[in-house]
C-alpha positions as semicolon CSV with decimal commas, in nm:
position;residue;x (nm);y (nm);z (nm)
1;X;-0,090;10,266;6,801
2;X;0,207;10,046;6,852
3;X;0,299;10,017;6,541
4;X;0,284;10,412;6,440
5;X;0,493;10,463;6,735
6;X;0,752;10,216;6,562
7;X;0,744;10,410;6,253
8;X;0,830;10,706;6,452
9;X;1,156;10,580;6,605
10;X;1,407;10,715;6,346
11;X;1,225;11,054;6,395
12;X;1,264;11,070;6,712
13;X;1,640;10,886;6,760
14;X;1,781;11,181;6,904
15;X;1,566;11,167;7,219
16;X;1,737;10,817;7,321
17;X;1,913;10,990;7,603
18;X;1,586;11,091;7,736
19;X;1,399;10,902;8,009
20;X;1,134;10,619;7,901
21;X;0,877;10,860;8,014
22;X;0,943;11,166;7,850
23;X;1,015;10,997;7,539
24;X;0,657;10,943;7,538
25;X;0,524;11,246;7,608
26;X;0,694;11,411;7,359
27;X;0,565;11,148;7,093
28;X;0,222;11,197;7,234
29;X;0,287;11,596;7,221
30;X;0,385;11,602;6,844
31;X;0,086;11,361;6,743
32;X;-0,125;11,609;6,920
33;X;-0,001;11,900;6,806
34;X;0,056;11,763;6,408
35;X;-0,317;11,594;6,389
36;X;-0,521;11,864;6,596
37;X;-0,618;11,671;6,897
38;X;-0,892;11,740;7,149
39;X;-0,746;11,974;7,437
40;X;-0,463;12,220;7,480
41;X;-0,141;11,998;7,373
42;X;0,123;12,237;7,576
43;X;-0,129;12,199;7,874
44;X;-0,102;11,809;7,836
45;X;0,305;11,809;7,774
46;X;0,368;12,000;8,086
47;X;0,112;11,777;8,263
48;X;0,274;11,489;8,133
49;X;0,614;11,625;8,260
50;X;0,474;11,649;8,613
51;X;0,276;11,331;8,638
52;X;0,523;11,141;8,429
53;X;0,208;10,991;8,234
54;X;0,036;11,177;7,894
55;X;-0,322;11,329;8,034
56;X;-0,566;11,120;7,801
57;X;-0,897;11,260;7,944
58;X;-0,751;11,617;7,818
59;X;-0,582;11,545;7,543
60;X;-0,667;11,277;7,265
61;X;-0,753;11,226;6,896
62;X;-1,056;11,340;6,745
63;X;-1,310;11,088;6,661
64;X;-1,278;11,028;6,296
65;X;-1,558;11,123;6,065
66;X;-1,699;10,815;5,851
């Protein structure tokens, strides 16, 4: 996941002013909401808000069909 995150820098560039934290749980809120996670994604980004940490037994990918 590391690296996708990379890739996503430039997108997100104008969120540098942002704390470390919430950085990342507005990644993790656009990945959920763009590939159709598992849970309720505005649940999760106002959870993450509060707990300063992205909820990942609410909110996480789907298992991907083979």
């Amino acid at each position: 996941m590391a690296a996708q995150i990379d890739e996503d820098a430039d997108d997100f560039a104008n969120n540098a002013s942002l704390p470390e934290w919430k950085q990342w749980c507005i990644k993790f809120y656009v990945r959920c909401v763009n590939y159709g996670w598992n849970g309720k994604c505005d649940d999760c980004l106002r959870s993450c808000e509060g707990q300063l940490d992205w909820p990942t037994d609410q909110c996480f990918p789907r298992k991907q069909r083979r």
